[in-house]
C-alpha positions in Angstrom: -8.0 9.8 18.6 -4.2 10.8 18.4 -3.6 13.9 16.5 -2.0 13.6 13.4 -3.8 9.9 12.3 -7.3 10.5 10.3 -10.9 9.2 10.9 -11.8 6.1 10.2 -15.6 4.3 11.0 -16.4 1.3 12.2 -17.0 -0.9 8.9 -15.0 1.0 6.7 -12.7 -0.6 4.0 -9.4 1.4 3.9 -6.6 0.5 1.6 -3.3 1.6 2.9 -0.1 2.2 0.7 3.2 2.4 2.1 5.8 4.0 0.3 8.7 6.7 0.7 6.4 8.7 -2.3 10.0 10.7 -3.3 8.5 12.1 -5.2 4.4 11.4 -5.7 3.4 11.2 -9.0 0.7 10.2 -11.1 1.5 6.4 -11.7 0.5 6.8 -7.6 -3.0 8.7 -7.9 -3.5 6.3 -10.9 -2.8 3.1 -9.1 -4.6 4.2 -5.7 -7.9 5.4 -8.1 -7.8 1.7 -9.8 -7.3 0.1 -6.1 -10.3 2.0 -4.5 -12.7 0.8 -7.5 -11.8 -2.5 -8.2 -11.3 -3.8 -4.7 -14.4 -1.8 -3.5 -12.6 0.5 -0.6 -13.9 3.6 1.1 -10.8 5.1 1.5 -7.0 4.8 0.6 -4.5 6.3 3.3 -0.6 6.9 1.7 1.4 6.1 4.5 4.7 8.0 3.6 7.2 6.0 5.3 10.1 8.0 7.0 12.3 5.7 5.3 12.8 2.4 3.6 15.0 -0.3 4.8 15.5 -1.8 1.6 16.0 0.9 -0.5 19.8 2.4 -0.7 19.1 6.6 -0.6 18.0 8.6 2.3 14.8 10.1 1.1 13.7 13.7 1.4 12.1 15.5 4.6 9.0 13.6 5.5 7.1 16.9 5.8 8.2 18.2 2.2 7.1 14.7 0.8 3.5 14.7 2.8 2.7 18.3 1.6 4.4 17.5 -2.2 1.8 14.1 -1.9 -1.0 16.2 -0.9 -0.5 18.6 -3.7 -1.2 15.6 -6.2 -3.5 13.7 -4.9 -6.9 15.3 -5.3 -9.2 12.7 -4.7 -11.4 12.8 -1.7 -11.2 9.7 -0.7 -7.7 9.8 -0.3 -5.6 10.5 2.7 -1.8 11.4 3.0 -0.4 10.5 6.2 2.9 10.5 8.1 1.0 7.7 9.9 4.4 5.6 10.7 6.2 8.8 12.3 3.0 9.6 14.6 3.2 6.0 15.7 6.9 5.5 16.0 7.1 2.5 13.9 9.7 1.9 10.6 8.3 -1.3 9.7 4.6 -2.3 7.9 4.3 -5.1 10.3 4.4 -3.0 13.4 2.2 0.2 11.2 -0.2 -2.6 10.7 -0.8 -3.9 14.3 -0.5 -0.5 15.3 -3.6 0.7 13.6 -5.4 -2.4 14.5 -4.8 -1.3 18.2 -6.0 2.2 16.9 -8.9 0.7 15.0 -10.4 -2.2 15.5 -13.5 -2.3 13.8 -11.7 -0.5 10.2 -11.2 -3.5 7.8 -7.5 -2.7 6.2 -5.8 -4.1 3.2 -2.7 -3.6 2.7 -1.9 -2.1 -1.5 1.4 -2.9 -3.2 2.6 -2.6 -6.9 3.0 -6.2 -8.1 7.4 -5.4 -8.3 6.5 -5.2 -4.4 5.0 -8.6 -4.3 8.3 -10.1 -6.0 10.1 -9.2 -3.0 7.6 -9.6 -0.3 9.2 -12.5 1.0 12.3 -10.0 2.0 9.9 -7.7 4.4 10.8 -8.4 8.1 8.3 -10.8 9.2 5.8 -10.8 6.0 3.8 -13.6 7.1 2.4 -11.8 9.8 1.4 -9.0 7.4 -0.4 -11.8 5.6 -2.0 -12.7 8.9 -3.4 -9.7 9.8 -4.7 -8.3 7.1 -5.5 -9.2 2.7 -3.5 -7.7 0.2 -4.1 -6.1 -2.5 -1.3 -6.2 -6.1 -1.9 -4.2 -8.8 -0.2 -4.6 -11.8 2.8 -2.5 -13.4 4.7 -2.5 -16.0 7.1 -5.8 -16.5 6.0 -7.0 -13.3 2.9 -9.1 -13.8 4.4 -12.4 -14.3 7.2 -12.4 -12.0 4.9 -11.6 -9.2 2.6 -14.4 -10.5 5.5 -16.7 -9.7 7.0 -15.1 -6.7 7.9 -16.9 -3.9 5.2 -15.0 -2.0 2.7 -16.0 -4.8 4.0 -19.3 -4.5 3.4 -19.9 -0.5 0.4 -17.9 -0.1 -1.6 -19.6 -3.6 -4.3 -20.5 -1.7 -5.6 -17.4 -0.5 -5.3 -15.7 -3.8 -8.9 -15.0 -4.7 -10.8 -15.5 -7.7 -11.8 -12.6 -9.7 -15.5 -13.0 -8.8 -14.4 -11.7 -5.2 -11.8 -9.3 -6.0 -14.4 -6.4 -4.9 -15.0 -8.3 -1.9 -10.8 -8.3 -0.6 -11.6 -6.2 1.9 -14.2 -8.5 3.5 -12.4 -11.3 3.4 -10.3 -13.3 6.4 -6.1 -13.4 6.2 -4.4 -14.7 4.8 -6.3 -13.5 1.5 -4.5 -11.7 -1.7 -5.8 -10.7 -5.1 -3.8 -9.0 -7.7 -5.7 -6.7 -10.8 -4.1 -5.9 -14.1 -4.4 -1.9 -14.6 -4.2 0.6 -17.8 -0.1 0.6 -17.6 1.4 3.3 -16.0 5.4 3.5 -16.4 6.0 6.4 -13.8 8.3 5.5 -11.2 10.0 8.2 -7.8 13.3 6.7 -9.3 13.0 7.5 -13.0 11.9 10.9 -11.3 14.7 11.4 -8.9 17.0 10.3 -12.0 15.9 12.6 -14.5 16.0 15.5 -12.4 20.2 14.4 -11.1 
């Protein structure tokens, strides 16, 4: 295995969330802790992303964000990863397919806050993501019922899963989504970053 990318066995369910994590915070412990129980995953990798194309601000150093990440997230099942700049790759498409390569006998789901699902659609080539692997939403603040009637929601309404199989996600074929309402959690990197300007 390639240094710098973590273990993973054959079978297991890993959730993986993609973010710039400038800063990590609770709201992301929180979410990840609700996503490893309620879709029934072994482990959650943070990818912290080098950079986001849609966002507007150059992030911090990826280093200083990885170890600030690691300081906060104590779970054991958890791993923080600078998995995109190991592999050379900017965008979750290309992450995904490359850890496929890497793994493929892992069973990923790709995690995203339900404001990501509302602009899914915008992600270079976000059909394939659906392809390749299900998707897990959770819930935040303001953003349930836009992401219920997304255009992503929208195209994709037959793969959403009933709740009955929600714990299943992991184990079942793409295109395949499910989306879980969580204890509310208002922390956001940007309120962050803005309160400290």
């Amino acid at each position: 295995m390639r240094a710098g990318l973590p273990l993973a066995l054959p079978g297991m369910r890993i959730g993986l969330l993609g973010g710039s994590f400038d800063p990590a915070h609770q709201g992301h412990v929180h979410i990840t802790d609700e996503a490893l129980r309620r879709f029934g995953l072994d482990r959650v990798w943070w990818l912290v992303s080098p950079g986001n194309p849609l966002k507007g601000h150059a992030p911090k150093p990826l280093q200083e964000r990885i170890a600030s990440a690691r300081k906060i997230m104590k779970n054991p099942c958890v791993t923080v990863t600078g998995i995109e700049a190991v592999l050379g790759t900017r965008k979750t498409v290309d992450t995904i397919a490359g850890l496929q390569r890497l793994y493929p006998r892992a069973r990923f789901v790709w995690l995203m806050g339900a404001d990501n699902l509302v602009q899914f659609d915008r992600w270079d080539r976000w059909r394939e993501i659906a392809a390749r692997v299900p998707i897990g939403v959770i819930a935040r603040p303001g953003w349930r019922m836009p992401a219920r009637f997304s255009r992503t929601a929208r195209v994709l309404a037959e793969a959403r899963l009933p709740e009955s199989r929600i714990g299943r996600l992991a184990d079942a074929a793409p295109p395949a989504w499910a989306m879980i309402n969580v204890p509310m959690n208002k922390l956001s990197s940007t309120a962050i970053r803005a309160g400290r300007a």
